[in-house]
C-alpha angles and dihedrals in degrees: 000000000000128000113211093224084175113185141255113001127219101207088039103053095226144357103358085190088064099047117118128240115168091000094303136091118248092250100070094040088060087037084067097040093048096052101048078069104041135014086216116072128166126187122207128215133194100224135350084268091062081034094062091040100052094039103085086053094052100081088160136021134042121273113207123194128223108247124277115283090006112149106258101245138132096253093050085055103047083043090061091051105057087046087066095025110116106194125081094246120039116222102202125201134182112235091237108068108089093162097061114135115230091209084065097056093037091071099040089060093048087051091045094085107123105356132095095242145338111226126177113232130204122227088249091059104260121128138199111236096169084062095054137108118233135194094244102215093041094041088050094051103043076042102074097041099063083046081054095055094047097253123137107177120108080213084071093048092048089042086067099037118113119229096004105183109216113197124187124242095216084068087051095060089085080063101043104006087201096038091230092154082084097051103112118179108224096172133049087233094053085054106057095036075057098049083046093050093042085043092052099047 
């Protein structure tokens, strides 16, 4: 399984992968939620800036970097991934979901035989495909393509997967009954009101 560590953040100001909740930077928290599902993990960085930054955090696993002048995206990154990925299906995850269950991706790899990909979809029609499962060789392939023709949006890679499995969220919340597996923090704001709600529970 593979962690988009991404790089430098906008809304955030800096490195969104170092940011602290609960006294520890989002890297370790998906770190521990990652490996509660695979024994491989690797962690994927933007640039060998990213790359010196992240590395003290990463006590085990392997952290890849896109390759150099790539444009920062979220399918260079998964790309990237399943060019280093050594199992035969990739679980992605975003690096800023420190509330994932296991028990839901668990169940998303162990659907995942056989299709594409395996993607949750929500009622309105969005999906996550940073929570999705994907066939490694034929996701890589299909991967690059879609790079060579200047497009940076996993939607394009889905669109020309074989077999993608969409599952509706409404049947994981046996699995996580607030979906909070898919709350994501894109803001520094959004992440401590978060820390203060989970501290106060």
């Amino acid at each position: 399984m593979a962690i988009l560590a991404g790089g430098d953040s906008r809304r955030f100001g800096s490195d969104k992968a170092l940011k602290e909740f609960q006294g520890r930077p989002l890297v370790s928290h998906m770190l521990d939620i990652a490996r509660e599902i695979s024994p491989t993990v690797l962690v994927v960085v933007s640039d060998g800036e990213h790359l010196e930054r992240i590395k003290p955090h990463i006590k085990m696993g392997r952290v890849v970097v896109d390759p150099e002048d790539s444009t920062k995206s979220a399918l260079n990154g998964a790309v990237t991934a399943f060019e280093h990925a050594e199992t035969d299906y990739t679980l992605l995850l975003p690096i800023d979901t420190p509330l994932a269950r296991p028990s839901l991706l668990k169940i998303l790899v162990e659907m995942s035989p056989k299709h594409g990909a395996v993607v949750p979809s929500w009622p309105s029609g969005y999906i996550e495909p940073l929570h999705s499962v994907y066939m490694t060789e034929h996701a890589y392939y299909h991967g690059l393509k879609v790079l060579g023709q200047k497009s940076f949006e996993m939607h394009s890679l889905l669109n020309r997967l074989q077999n993608v499995l969409y599952v509706s969220t409404e049947a994981l919340k046996q699995f996580d009954a607030k979906l909070e597996t898919f709350k994501n923090f894109n803001t520094l704001g959004e992440l401590k009101a978060a820390e203060g709600k989970y501290r106060s529970k």
